[in-house]
N, C-alpha and C positions, 0 to 999 in steps of 0.2 A: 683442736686438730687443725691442721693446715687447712686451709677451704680447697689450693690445687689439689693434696690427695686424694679429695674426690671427683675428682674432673675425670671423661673419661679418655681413653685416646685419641677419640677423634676432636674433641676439645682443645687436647693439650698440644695434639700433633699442629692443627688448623692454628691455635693462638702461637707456636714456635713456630711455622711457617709466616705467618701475618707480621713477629717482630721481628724476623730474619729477613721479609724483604721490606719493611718499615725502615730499619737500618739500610739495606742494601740502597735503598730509594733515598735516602738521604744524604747517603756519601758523594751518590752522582748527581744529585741538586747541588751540594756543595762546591763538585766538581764544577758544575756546568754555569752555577753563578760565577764561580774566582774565573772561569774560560772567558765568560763573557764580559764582566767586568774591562778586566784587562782588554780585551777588542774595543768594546768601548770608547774605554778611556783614549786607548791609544788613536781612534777615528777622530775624536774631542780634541785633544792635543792637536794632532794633523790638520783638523779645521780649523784652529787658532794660529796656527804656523803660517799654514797658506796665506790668512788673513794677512796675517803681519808682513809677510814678508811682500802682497799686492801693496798695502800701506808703503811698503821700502821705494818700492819703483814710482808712487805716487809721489811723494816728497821726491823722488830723485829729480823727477820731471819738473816738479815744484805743482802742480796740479791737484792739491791738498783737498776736498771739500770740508767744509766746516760741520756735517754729520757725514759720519762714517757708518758703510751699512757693511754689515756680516755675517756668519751664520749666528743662529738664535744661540740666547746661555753664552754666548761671547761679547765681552766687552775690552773695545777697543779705544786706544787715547794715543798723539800725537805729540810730544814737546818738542818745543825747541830748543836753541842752545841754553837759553837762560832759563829752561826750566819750566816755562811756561807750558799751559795745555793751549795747542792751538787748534785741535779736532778732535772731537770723540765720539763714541756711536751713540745713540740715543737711551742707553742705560748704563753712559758712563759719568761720573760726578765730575762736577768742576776742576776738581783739585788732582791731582798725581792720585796712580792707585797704585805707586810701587817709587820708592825711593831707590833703588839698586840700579846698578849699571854693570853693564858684561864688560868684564876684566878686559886692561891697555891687551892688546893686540888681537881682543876677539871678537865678534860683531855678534854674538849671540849665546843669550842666556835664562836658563828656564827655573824658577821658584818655585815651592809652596807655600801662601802666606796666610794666614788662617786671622781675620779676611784681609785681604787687599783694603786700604785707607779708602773709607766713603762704598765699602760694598758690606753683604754676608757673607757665610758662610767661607768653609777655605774654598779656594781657585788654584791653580795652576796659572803662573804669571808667567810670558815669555818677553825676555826684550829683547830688540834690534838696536845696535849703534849703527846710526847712518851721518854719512862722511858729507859735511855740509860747506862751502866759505866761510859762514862766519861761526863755524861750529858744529859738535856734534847734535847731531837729533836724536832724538829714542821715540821708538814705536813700542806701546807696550799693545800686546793680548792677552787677556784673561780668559779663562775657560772654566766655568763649573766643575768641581771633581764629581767623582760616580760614587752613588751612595753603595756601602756594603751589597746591598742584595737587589743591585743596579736599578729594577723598575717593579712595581707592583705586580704590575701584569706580569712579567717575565714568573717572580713568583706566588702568585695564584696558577698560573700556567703549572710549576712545578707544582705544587701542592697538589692540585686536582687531577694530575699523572698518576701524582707517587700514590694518591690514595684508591684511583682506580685498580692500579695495577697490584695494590694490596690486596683490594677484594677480590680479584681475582685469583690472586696465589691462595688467598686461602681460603676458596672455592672448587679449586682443582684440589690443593689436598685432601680438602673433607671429602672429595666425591672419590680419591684416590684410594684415603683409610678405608672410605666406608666399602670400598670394594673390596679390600684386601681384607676389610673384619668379616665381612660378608659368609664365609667358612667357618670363623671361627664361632660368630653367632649360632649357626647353625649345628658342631660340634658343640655348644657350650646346652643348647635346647634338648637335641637328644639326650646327653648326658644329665640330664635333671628329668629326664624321663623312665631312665635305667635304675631300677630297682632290685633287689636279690630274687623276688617272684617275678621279674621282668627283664632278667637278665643276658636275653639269648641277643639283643640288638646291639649293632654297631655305628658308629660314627659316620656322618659320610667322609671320604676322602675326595677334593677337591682332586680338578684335575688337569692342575699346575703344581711341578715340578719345583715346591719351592719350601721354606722352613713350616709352615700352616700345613704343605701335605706332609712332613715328616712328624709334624703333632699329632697330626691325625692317624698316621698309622703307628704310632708311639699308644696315642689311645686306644688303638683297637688292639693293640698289643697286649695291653695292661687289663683288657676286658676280656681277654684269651684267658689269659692268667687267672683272673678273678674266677671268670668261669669255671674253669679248672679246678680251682679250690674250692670254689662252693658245691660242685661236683661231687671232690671229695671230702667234702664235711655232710653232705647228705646221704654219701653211702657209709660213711661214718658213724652217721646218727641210725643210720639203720642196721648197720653190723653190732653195734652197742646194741640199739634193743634188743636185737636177736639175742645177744650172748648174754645180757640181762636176762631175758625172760625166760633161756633154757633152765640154770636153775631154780629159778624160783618155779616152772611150773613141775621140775624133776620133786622139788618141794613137796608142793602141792598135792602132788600124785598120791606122792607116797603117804600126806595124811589125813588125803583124802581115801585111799585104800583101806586104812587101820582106822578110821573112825567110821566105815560101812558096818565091821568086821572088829568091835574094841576087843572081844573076849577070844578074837583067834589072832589077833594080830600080835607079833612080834615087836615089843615096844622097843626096845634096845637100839634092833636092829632097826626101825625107824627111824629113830633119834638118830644114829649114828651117821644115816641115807640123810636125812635132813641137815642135821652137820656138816657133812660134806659139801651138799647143794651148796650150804650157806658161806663156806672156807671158798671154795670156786666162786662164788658172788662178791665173795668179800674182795677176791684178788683183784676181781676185774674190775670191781670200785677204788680199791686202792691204783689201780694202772691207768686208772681213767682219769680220777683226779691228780696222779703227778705228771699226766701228757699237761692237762688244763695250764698246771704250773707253768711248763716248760713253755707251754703257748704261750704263757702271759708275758713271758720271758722274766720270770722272779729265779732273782740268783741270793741262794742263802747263806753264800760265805768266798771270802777268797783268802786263800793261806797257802804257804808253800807245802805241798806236797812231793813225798820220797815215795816214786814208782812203784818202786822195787819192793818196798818196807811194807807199803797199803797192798799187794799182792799176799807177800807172804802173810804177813799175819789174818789178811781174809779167808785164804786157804787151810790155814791150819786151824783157823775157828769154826770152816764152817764141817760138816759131813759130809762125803763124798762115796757115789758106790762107784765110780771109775777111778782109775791110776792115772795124778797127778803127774806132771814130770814139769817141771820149772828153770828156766837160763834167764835167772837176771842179772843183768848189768848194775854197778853199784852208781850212786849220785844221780838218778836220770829223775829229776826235779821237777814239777810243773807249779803253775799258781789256779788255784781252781777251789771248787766246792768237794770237801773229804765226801761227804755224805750221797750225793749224785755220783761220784766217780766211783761208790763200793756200789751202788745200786747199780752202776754201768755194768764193772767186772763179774758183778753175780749175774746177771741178767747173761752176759759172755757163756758166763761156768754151767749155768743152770741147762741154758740152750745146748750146747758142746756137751752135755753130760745125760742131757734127753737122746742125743742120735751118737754117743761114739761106743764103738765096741768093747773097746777094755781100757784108751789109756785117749790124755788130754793132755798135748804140749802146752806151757804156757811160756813166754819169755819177752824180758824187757829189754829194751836198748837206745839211745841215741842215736838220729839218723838225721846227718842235715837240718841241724837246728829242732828238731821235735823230739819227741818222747814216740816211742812206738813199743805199742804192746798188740803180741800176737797170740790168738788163742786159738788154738789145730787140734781138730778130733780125729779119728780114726776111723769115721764113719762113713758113709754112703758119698757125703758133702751134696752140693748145690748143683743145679745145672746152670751155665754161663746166663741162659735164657731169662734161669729164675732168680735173680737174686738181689734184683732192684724189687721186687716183688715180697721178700722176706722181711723188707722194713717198712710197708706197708701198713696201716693195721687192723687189725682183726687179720691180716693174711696169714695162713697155713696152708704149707701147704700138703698135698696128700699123705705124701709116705709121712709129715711130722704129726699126722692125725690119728696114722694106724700105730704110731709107736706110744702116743701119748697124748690121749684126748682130754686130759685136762687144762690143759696150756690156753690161756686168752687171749696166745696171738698180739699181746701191747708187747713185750718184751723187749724183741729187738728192734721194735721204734722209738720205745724210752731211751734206749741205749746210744742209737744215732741223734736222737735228739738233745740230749746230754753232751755228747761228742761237739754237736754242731753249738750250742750254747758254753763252751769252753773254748770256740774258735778253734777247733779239729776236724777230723774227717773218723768216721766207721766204715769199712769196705769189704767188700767179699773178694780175695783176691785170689789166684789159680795156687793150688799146692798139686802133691803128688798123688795125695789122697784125704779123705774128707774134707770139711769143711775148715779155711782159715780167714777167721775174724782181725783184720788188722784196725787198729787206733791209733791215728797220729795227734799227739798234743803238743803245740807251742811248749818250747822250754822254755823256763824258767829263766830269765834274762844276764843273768849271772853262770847260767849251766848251758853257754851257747855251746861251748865242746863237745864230744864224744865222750859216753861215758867210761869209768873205768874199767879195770878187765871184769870182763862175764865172768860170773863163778855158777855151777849148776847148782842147784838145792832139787835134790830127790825127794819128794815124800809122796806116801800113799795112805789112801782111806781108804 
């Protein structure tokens, strides 16, 4: 593993602030030596120039002295016409330190000779022609050139800038992060304190007006939420036991009644009460473990399915004590699980045929890219109030208890749940009268059209 991925922020923020102004510090050291250089150099030159050109008016006078004084790191020399050195300053050699002469009609010229005859290093050589009787004279001055990074001092000067001003930059950031993680630290501690028996506490929310207080109410958002559901998975767990434990102690009752009483009791008729219990227990174990599924989100098949095709032959397979009446559209396709979507439509039929009075529309159709299946009873229906309530589960509600207290209440939350595990919608939407159960499902990606004409199929049970 990379060793920075575990660095933390304020590490990594502090070491990218340190080599961002380490760079920064260095460009303007850069800067500030070639500045200076150049000034420098060009003062260096100018004090050689001067020199040379006091040397011109000296000779002009004829007033020569046999050591010449100048400024320091300049060396100066005198010939005459023939060449000869007739003065030089006390760190110049005997002999010429420059063979050149400034070009017929110009009295002045400057070289770099890397060294001058009889010296080190390169110089800057300037020479004078001076207009003599018996000839020309040449003044020459030499001037030390300026090393790259002009003076030691200048850089240690830089160095122990750039390096303070580093510690410093990434001392204000660390103390910047740490201020700005400051909340998040805080946020990060509660939340490793929250637990499902612990779960009524919140985050705090800083209070600045910045992306750490949008985490933070993002979190206590998400602990709404959680809440919520843990809410209802506990009144869940307690509606399950409840509807568990009715039959089994309806069970119970009845043999523990008939084994008070073996020789008066009605064995049959027992058997048959205890049957029952067990067919009611049985259902709402079968309803319980296919929510589990659905929760786990386990999907057991995808295949093209025909609407209209899985209706009718469910209908006419299964028994029915209400009058079916059916409008399906031909080709209205989906891609889904056959097996969850007959357990959706019966769960639809089963419901709609507990509350309708005599008849059950049912009809398929394409609508703006979905598959829509409608199923309308004739009965009482829902009130607007109730009917986020009806997918609820274990929810019943009253009038569905007086018609028919068998029912364990999962039904129509398998149904939405199914629905919502195909990427649809299940909804109670207004009719004229009783209750209408609408289903939209994604068509089939090839069945984006409308489907073809509606033909009615009548049939009754």
């Amino acid at each position: 593993m990379n060793g920075r991925g575990t660095w933390s922020i304020r590490v990594r923020m502090t070491v990218l602030a340190g080599a961002v102004t380490a760079v920064i510090c260095a460009v303007l050291s850069v800067l500030i030596i070639v500045g200076a250089r150049g000034q420098v150099a060009d003062h260096r030159r100018d004090q050689a120039t001067a020199a040379a050109l006091r040397l011109v008016y000296e000779v002009k006078r004829s007033r020569v002295p046999a050591v010449l004084s100048g400024p320091e790191a300049t060396v100066l020399q005198v010939l005459n016409a023939r060449g000869h050195v007739v003065a030089g300053s006390r760190n110049a050699p005997d002999t010429p330190i420059a063979t050149f002469l400034p070009e017929e009609g110009s009295v002045y010229e400057m070289r770099t000779l890397c060294p001058p005859k009889g010296l080190s290093d390169c110089m800057w050589v300037i020479a004078f022609r001076v207009f003599e009787p018996d000839g020309d004279w040449t003044v020459y001055a030499a001037a030390e050139r300026i090393p790259w990074y002009v003076s030691g001092a200048l850089c240690l000067f830089l160095l122990g800038a750039s390096l303070l001003i580093v510690l410093l930059a990434a001392l204000r950031t660390w103390r910047t992060v740490d201020r700005t993680l400051a909340p998040v630290d805080a946020i990060r501690a509660e939340l490793a304190e929250i637990t499902a028996s612990r779960s009524g506490r919140r985050v705090p929310v800083p209070e600045t007006r910045d992306e750490i207080r949008a985490l933070a109410e993002a979190a206590n958002a998400t602990l709404d939420r959680l809440d919520a559901e843990l809410e209802r998975q506990r009144r869940f767990t307690s509606d399950a036991s409840h509807d568990l434990r009715s039959p089994i102690a309806a069970a119970r009752a009845q043999l523990e009644e008939a084994l008070m009483y073996p020789l008066e009791a009605d064995w049959p008729r027992t058997g048959r009460g205890v049957l029952q219990s067990l067919d009611r227990l049985q259902a709402i174990v079968t309803d319980l473990l296919e929510l589990a599924r659905l929760d786990a989100g386990r999907y057991h098949g995808d295949e093209t399915i025909d609407l209209s095709a899985l209706v009718t032959i469910e209908i006419r397979r299964s028994e029915r004590t209400k009058r079916i009446v059916t409008t399906l559209a031909e080709g209205v396709t989906v891609r889904g699980d056959r097996l969850r979507l007959v357990r959706l439509l019966t769960n639809l039929l089963d419901n709609a045929e507990r509350h309708a009075d005599s008849r059950i529309d049912v009809s398929v159709r394409a609508e703006d890219g979905y598959a829509v299946l409608e199923v309308l009873d004739d009965g009482a229906g829902i009130p607007e109030r109730q009917r986020d309530l009806v997918f609820q589960r274990f929810a019943r509600l009253k009038e569905a208890e007086d018609k028919d207290a068998g029912g364990t209440g999962l039904g129509l939350p398998i149904a939405r749940e199914i629905a919502t595990s195909h990427g649809g919608t299940l909804t109670i939407e207004d009719s004229d009268h009783g209750a209408r159960f609408v289903l939209r499902l994604p068509l089939e990606r090839s069945e984006r059209t409308p489907g073809r004409t509606a033909k009615a199929v009548r049939a009754r049970t």
